[in-house]
C-alpha positions as CSV (number, residue, x, y, z in Angstrom):
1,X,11.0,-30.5,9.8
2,X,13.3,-29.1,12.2
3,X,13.0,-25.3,12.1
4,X,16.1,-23.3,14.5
5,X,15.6,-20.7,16.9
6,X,15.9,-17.5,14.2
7,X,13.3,-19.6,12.1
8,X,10.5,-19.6,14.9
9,X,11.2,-16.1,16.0
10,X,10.4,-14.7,12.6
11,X,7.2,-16.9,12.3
12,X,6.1,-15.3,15.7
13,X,6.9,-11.8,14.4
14,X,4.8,-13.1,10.8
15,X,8.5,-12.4,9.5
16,X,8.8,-14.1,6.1
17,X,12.1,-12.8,4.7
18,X,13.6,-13.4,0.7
19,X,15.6,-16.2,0.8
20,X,18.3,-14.4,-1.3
21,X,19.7,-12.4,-4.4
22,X,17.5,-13.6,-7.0
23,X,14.1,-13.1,-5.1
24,X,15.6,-9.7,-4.1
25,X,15.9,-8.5,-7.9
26,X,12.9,-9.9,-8.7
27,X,11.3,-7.4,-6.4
28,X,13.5,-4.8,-7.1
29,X,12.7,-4.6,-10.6
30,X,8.9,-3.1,-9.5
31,X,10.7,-0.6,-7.4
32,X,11.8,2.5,-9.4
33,X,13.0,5.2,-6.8
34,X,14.3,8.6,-7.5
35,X,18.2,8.1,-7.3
36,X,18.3,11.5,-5.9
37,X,15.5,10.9,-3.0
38,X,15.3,9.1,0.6
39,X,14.1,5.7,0.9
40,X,12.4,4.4,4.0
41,X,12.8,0.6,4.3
42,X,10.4,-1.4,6.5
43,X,11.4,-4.5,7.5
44,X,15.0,-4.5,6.9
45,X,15.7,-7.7,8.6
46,X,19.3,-9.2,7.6
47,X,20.0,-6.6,4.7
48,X,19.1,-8.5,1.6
49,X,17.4,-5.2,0.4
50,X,18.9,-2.7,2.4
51,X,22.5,-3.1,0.4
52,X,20.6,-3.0,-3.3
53,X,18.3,0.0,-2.3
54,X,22.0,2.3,-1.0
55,X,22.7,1.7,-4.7
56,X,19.5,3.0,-6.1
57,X,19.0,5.7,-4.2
58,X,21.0,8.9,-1.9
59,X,19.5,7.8,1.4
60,X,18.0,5.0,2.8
61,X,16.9,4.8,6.1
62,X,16.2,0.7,7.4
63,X,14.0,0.2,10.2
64,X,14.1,-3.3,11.7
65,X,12.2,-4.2,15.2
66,X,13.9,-7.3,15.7
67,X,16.9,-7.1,18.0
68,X,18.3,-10.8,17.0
69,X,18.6,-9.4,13.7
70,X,21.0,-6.5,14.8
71,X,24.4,-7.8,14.9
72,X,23.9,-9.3,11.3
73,X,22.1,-6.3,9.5
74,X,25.0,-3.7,10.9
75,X,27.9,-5.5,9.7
76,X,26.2,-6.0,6.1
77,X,25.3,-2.2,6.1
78,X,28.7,-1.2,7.9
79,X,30.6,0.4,4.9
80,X,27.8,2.1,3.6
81,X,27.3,6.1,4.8
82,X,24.2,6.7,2.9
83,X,22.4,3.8,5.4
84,X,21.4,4.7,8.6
85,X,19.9,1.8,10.3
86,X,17.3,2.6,13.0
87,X,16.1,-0.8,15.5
88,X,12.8,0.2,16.5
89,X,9.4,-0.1,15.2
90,X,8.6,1.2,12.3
91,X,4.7,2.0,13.1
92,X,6.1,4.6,16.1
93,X,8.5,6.5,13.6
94,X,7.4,10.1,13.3
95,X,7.6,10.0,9.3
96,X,10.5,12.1,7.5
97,X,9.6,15.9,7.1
98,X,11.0,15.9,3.2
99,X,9.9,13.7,0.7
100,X,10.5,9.7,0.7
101,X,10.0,6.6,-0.7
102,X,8.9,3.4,0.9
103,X,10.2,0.0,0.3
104,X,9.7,-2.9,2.2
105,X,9.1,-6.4,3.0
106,X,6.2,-6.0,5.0
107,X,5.2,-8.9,7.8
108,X,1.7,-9.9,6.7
109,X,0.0,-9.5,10.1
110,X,1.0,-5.8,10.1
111,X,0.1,-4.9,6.3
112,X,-2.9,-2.9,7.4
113,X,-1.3,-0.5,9.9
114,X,2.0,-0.3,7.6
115,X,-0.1,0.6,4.4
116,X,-2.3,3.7,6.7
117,X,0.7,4.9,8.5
118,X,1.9,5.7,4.6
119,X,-1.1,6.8,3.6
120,X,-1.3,9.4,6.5
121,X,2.4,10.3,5.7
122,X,1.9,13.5,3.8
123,X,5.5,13.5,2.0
124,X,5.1,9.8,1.2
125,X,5.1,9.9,-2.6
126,X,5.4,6.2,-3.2
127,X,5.2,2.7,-1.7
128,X,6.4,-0.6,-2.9
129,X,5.3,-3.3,-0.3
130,X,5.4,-7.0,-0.6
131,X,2.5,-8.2,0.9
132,X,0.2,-11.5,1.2
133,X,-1.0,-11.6,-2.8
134,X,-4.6,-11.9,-1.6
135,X,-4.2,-8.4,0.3
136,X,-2.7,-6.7,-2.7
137,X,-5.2,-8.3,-5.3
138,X,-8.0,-6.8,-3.2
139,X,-6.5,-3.5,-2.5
140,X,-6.4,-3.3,-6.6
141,X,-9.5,-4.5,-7.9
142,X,-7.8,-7.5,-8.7
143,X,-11.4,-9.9,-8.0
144,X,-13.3,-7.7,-9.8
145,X,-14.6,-6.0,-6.7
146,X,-13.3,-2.5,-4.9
147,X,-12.4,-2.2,-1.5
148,X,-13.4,0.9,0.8
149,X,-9.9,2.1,1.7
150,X,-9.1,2.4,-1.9
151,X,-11.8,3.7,-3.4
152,X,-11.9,6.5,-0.8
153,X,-8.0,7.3,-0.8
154,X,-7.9,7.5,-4.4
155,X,-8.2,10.9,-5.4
156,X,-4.6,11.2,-3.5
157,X,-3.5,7.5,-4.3
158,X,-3.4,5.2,-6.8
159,X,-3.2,1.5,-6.0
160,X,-1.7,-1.5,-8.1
161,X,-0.3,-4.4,-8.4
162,X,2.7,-4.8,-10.0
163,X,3.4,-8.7,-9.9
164,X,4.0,-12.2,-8.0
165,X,6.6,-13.5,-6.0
166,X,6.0,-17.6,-5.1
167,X,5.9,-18.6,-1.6
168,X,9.5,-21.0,-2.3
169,X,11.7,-17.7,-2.4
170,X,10.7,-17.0,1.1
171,X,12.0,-18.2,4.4
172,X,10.6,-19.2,6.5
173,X,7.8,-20.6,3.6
174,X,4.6,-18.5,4.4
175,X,1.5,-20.6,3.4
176,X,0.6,-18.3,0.7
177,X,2.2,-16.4,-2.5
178,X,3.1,-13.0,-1.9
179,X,2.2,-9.5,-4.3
180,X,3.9,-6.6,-4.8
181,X,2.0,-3.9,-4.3
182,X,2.7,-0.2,-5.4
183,X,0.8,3.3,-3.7
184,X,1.6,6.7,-5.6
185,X,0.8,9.8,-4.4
186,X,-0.7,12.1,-7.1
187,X,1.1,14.8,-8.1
188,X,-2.4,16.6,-8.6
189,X,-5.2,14.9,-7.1
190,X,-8.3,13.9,-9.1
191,X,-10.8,16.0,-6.1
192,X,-9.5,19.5,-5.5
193,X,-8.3,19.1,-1.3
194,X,-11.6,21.5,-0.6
195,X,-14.5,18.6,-1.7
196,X,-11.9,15.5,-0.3
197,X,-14.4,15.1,3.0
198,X,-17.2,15.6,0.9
199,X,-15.7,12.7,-1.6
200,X,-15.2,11.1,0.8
201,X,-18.5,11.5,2.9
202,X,-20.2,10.1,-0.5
203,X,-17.7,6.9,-0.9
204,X,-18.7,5.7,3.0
205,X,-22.2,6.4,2.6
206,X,-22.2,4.5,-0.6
207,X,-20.7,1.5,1.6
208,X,-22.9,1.8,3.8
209,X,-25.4,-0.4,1.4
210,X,-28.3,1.1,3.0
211,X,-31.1,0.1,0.0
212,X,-29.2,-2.4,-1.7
213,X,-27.9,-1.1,-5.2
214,X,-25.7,2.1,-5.1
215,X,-28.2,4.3,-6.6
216,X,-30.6,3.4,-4.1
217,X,-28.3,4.5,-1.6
218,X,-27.2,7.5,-2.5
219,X,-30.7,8.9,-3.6
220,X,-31.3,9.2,0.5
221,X,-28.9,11.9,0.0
222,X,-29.1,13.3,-3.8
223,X,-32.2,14.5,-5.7
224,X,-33.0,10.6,-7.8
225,X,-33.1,11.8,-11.1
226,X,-28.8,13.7,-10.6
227,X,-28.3,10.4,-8.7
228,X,-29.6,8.0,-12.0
229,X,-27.7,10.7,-14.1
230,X,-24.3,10.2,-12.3
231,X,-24.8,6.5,-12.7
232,X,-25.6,6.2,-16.0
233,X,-22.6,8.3,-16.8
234,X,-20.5,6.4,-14.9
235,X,-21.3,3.2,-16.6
236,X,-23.6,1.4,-13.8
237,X,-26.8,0.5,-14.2
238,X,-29.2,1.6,-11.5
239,X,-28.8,-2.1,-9.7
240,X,-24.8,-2.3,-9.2
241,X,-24.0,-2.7,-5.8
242,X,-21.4,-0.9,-4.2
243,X,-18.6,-3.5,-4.7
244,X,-18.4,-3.4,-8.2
245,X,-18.1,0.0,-8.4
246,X,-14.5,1.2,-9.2
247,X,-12.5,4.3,-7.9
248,X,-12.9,6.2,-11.3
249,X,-16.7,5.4,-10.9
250,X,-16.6,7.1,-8.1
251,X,-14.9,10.2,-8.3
252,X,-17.0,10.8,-11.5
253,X,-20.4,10.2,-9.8
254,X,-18.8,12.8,-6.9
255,X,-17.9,15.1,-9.6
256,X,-21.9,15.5,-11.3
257,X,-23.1,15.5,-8.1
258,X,-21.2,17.4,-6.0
259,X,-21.1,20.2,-9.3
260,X,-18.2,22.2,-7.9
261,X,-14.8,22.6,-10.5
């Protein structure tokens, strides 16, 4: 297969952009944005998004690093004054100071840093990301089995996965199907802000897998018979190990041991 210039470029850049209007809606019906808010696109690429998003919402502001792209994504944005397109990357933008919404198209090799860089964003309040379906399946439980980052972010955030989109409606074709993947802040968080380090302090140390099961672990730093308490009431049995123990699970046990309101 011949693949042209624009086509390499993006597979450098582990750019894998929605072929067209169809794959766009299909993604867009997971996004629900406040039609009053700003939206902070990541990604942008040639606009397939950009144009349906200044529809849905007051502001958007379109990041796209990839200069070939420029020409192409101005004149497809030109008429429209809520867009203000911004070529730079993304990762190095100082995040907006009011409120916003994330959407984007994320390249797969740069899920990770996209993901905590709206995690640390305190004004972020939600974030609708495609990403590889493998990353978003993990990030969500999705095997059965809980992932650090999550478990430890979600007092602030919750995590889920909100669908599919086959590798066919992407070019150039990545190797794998893709998931959307959805990050709300809470409006209240489930650990007041106070006990969040200590949460979190309990989460990593539970991780650590230092004595095997989960209650083994954490008696090195609970009295055994709170620790066996907190388990039981969170549903595990005193041999679950650390993976199979979900984010509810764990802000529970936190909760009966810690015993703070």
């Amino acid at each position: 297969m011949v693949r042209s210039d624009r086509d390499r470029r993006r597979r450098e850049l582990s750019q894998n952009y929605l072929r067209g209007p169809d794959a766009a809606r299909q993604f867009l019906r997971s996004v629900r944005l406040d039609p009053d808010g700003l939206c902070v696109e990541v990604g942008a690429g040639e606009g397939v998004l950009t144009t349906r998003l200044a529809r849905m919402c007051r502001e958007v502001i379109a990041y796209e690093i990839d200069q070939a792209l420029a020409d192409r994504l101005r004149q497809r944005v030109a008429g429209l004054d809520n867009v203000r397109l911004v070529m730079s990357d993304f990762l190095a933008a100082r995040p907006p100071s009011r409120p916003f919404q994330v959407v984007g198209n994320a390249p797969f090799s740069l899920t990770s840093p996209i993901v905590d860089w709206c995690l640390r964003s305190a004004r972020m309040r939600t974030a609708t990301l495609i990403t590889q379906l493998e990353y978003a399946r993990k990030r969500t439980g999705g095997y059965g089995r809980w992932s650090l980052l999550t478990c430890t972010t979600w007092p602030q955030v919750s995590w889920e996965l909100r669908g599919r989109i086959p590798r066919d409606l992407f070019r150039p074709m990545p190797r794998v199907d893709a998931g959307i993947l959805h990050l709300q802040r809470r409006a209240e968080p489930l650990i007041p802000p106070a006990r969040q380090a200590a949460y979190r302090r309990l989460v990593q140390a539970g991780f650590s897998g230092v004595g095997g099961s989960v209650q083994a672990t954490l008696r090195r730093s609970y009295p055994a018979d709170k620790v066996a308490q907190a388990c039981a009431a969170a549903g595990l049995n005193r041999r679950a190990v650390v993976a199979f123990v979900g984010p509810d699970q764990w802000v529970q046990i936190f909760r009966l041991l810690d015993g703070r309101p």
